[in-house]
N, C-alpha and C positions, 0 to 999 in steps of 0.2 A: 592502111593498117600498120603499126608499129611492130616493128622485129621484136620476140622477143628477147629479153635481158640478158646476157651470156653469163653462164654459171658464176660465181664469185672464185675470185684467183686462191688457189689451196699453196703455190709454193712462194710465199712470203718469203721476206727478207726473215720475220718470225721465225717462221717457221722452220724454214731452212737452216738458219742456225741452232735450231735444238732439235733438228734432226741429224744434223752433223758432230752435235757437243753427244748426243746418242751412239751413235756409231763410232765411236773415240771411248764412251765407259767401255763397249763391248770389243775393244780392241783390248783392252786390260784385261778382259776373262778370256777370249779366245788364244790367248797366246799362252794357257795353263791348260795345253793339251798335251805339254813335256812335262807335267807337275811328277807323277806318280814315280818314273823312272831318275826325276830327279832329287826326289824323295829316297830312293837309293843311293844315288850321287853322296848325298851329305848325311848317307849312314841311320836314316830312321827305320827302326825296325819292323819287318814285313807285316806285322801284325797291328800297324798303326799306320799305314800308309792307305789302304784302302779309306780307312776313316777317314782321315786329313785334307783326301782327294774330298768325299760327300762332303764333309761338314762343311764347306764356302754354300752351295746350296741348301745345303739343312738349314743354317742361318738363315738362308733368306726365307725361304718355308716360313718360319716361324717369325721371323723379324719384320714381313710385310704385313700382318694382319695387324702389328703393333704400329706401324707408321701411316696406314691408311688413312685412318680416321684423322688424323692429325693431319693431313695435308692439305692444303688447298692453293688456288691461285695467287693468294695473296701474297703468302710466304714463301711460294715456291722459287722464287729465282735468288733469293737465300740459301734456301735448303741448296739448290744445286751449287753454287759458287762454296757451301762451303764442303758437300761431296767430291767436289772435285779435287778438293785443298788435301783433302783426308786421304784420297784416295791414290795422291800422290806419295802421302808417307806411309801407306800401306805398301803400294807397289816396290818403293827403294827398302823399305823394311826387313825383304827375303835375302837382303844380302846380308845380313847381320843373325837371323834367326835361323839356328840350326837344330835346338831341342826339340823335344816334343811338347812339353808346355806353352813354350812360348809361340811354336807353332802352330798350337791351338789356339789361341789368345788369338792371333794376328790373321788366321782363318773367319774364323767369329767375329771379328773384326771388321775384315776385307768384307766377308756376305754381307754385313748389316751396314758398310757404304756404300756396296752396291746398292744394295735395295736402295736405298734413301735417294740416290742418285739418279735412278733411272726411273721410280715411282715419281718423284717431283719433274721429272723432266717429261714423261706420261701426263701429269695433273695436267699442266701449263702447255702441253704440244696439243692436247683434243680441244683447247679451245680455238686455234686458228685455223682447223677443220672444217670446212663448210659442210653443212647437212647433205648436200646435194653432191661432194666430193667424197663421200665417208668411203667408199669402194679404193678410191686411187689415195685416199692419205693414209690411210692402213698400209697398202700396197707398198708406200715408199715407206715407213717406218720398217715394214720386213723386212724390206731391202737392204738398209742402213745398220740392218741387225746381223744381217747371215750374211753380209759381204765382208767382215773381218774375219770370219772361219775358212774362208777360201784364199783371204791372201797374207795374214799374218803366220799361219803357221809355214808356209811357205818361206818368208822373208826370213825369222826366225831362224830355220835351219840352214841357210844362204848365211844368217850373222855370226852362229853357234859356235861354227871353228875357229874365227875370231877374238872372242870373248872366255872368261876363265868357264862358265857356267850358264844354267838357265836364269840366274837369278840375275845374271847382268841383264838377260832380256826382261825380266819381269818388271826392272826396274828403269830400264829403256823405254819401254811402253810408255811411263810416266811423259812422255814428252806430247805425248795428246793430249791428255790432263790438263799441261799447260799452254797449249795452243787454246785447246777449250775456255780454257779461261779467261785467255785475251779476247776470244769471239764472244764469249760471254759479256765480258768489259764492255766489247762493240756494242751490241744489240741490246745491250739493257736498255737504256734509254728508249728505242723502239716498244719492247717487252714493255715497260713498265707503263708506254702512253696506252697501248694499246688494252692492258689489261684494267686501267685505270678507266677506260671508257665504257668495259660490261657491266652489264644487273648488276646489284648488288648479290642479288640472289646466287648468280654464279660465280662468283669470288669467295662466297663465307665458307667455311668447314662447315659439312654436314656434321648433322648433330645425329644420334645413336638409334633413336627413332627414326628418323628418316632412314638410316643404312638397315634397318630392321625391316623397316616398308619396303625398300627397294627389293632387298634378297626375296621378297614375298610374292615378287610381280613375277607374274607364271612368266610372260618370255624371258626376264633377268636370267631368271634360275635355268629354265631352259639351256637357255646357252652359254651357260658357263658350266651345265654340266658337260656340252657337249663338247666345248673345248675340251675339260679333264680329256674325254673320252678322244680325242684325236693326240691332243699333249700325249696321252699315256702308248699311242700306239707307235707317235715319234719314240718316246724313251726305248721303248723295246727296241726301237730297230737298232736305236743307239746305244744300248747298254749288251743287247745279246747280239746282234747281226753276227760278229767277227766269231762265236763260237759256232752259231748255226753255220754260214759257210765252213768254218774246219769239219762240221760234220758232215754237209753234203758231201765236200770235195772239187767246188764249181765254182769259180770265179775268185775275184780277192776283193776283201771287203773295202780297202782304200779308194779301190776305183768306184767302185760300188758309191760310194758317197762323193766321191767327185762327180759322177755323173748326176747324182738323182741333187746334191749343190744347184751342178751348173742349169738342169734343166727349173730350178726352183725358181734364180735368180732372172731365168729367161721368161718365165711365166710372171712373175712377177713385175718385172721390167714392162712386159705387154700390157699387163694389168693397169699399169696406170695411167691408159686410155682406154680400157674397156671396161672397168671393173663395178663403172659407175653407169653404162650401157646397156648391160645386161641383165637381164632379171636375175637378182642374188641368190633367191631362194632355188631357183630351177638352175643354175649355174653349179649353186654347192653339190644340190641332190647328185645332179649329172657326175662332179669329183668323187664324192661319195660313194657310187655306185662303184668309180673305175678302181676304186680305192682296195674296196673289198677281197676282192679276185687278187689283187696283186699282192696282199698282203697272207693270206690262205696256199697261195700256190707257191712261194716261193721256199718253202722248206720241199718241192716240188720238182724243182727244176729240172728239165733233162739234159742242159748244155748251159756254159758260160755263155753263149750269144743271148737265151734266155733270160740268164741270171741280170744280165744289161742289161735287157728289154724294163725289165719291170723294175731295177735302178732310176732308169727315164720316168719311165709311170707314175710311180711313189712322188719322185719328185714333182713330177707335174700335179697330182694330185694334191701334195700337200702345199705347192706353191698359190694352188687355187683355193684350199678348204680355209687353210689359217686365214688370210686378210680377210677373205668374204664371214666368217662367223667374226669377226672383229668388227667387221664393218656392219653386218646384222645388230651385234649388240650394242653399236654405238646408235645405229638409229633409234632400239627401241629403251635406250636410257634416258631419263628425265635431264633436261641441260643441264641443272647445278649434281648432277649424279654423273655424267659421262665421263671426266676424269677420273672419279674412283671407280666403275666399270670395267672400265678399259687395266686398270690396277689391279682388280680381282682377278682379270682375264690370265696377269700375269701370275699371278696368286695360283691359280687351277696348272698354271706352270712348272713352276716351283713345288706343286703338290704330287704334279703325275712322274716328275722326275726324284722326290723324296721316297717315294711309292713303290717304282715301278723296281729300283732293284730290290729292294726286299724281296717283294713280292714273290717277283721273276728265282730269285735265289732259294726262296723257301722250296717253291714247287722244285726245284731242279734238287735239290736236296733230298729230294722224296723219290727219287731216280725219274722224275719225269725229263720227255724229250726235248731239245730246246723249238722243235718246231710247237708244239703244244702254247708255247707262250704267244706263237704269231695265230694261231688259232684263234686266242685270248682277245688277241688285237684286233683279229678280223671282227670280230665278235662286238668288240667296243665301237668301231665302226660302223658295224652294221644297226645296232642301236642308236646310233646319232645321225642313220640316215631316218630310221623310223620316226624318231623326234622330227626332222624336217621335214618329213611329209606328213608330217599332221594336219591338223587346220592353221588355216595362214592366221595368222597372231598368235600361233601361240609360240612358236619361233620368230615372229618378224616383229 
């Protein structure tokens, strides 16, 4: 009897270069976690800095549903070589722009190269995704996402004292950009045979109907609401966490996110030898569940040893829920639809983080507590475990 086949290899030389040219855009946004205070720096006024900081995201909210349609495989390794181009004179830019106009301009700007950037680089990465790896290529796409928010703002305040400002950093980053695009240079030629050899089917840009049929497929819609619903419980932790801890009085929120980082990266890392092993559906439920409690009790806490514990949990949690609901909805996308999927996923993103401060701000406006909003969250998760224990297809 013949062995069977061993799975199909997921990290390509493809591959791996745009998941590297990936984790290089998001080293340009994670090192805009000095933006706000540096927005003091060069004197813009307090009443226009909160905005300045949202509107890079608020573009993209809005600027990805206008580029989706429009993207596909065909044209995608354009699109990226020339996001990267753009994105370099976005990043050098901040040393020159100190108004409020122009800072707006060059915000709006920056969001809508991201997007463009990282959606075509999304299009053109799920197709060298093997169906049978979709657990572990998620897993490393996360990975290659949330690994510049643990080590460039770091590096940055090590280069800070150095340099006149943040803006010398912003515009330092550009040096990935252009690494990026030498690797780009490299691998085209691979990119281009290899995409040269799919369906035709799965190269053409979907047409308007089809993206109408898609959103209409109960597990589609499914699970991209249930991402909003995990995205929006991230945003809380990230928009409100640092005032709920000043009001318990237990723990500090830095470490708080260093830990629930590091245990993200750790779960993650594992994942991509297990992720494709496991049964995804009973995997997520099980995060899910651990999810809830930690997300409910911590306006709770009776001790900062506590307050850690369930820092670790979250993290572990959300290391497990993101890639497996990414890796759900990539199985149950039509092939010439999984690139734009996986885009909209990003989209429920960009929505629950546009979203969640308003939100969050309106209630607390109305003197509600800041634990009420983790309430909120418990709430949105516990609803997107109920979606997963449905019947199987209607999630899977």
């Amino acid at each position: 009897m013949n062995d069977p086949a061993p799975p199909p290899k997921l990290m390509s030389i493809e591959f791996t270069s745009l998941c590297l040219i990936m984790g290089a855009a998001f080293c340009n946004i994670s090192v805009f976690y000095s933006f706000y205070p540096y927005l003091e720096t060069i004197g813009i006024p307090t009443a226009w800095r909160g905005f300045l900081v949202g509107l890079e995201p608020m573009s993209a909210f809005i600027l990805r549903l206008v580029v989706l349609p429009w993207l596909n495989v065909r044209n995608a390794v354009r699109v990226i070589q020339a996001g990267l181009i753009l994105l370099i004179g976005a990043s050098c830019a901040y040393l020159w722009v100190t108004t409020v106009p122009a800072m707006i301009a060059l915000r709006i700007i920056h969001g809508g190269v991201f997007v463009l950037l990282t959606s075509a680089i999304i299009a053109l990465a799920v197709t060298f995704i093997p169906q049978e790896r979709s657990g572990q290529g998620f897993s490393v796409i996360s990975i290659v996402s949330i690994i510049p928010y643990a080590v460039i703002p770091p590096v940055s305040e090590a280069l800070l004292p150095h340099l006149r400002n943040e803006a010398d950093i912003y515009a330092v980053v550009s040096i990935f950009s252009i690494l990026s695009l030498l690797l780009l240079a490299a691998a085209r030629g691979r990119i281009g045979a290899a995409v040269a050899g799919l369906d035709t089917a799965l190269i053409r840009r979907p047409t308007w109907p089809e993206i109408r049929e898609n959103l209409r497929r109960r597990p589609v819609a499914t699970l991209l609401f249930m991402l909003f619903l995990i995205y929006f419980t991230h945003a809380t932790f990230f928009y409100f966490l640092k005032s709920l801890t000043v009001q318990i009085g237990l723990g500090e929120v830095g470490l708080f996110f260093s830990v629930s980082m590091v245990m993200m990266v750790i779960v993650r890392l594992t994942g991509t030898t297990l992720f494709d092993r496991l049964d995804k559906r009973s995997t997520l439920r099980k995060a899910l569940a651990l999810l809830i409690p930690c997300v409910v009790l911590l306006p709770h806490v009776p001790s900062s040893t506590f307050y850690y514990v369930l820092a670790a949990i979250y993290g572990t949690c959300m290391g497990i829920g993101l890639p497996l609901l990414n890796a759900l909805l990539f199985s149950a996308s039509p092939p010439s639809l999984k690139g734009l999927n996986t885009n909209l996923a990003l989209f429920t993103m960009d929505l629950a983080y546009f979203c969640t401060p308003y939100l969050g701000g309106a209630l607390i406006s109305f003197r509600a507590e800041f634990g009420i909003l983790f309430y909120i969250a418990g709430g949105c998760v516990t609803l997107a475990l109920a979606l997963i224990a449905g019947k199987r297809g209607e999630a899977d």
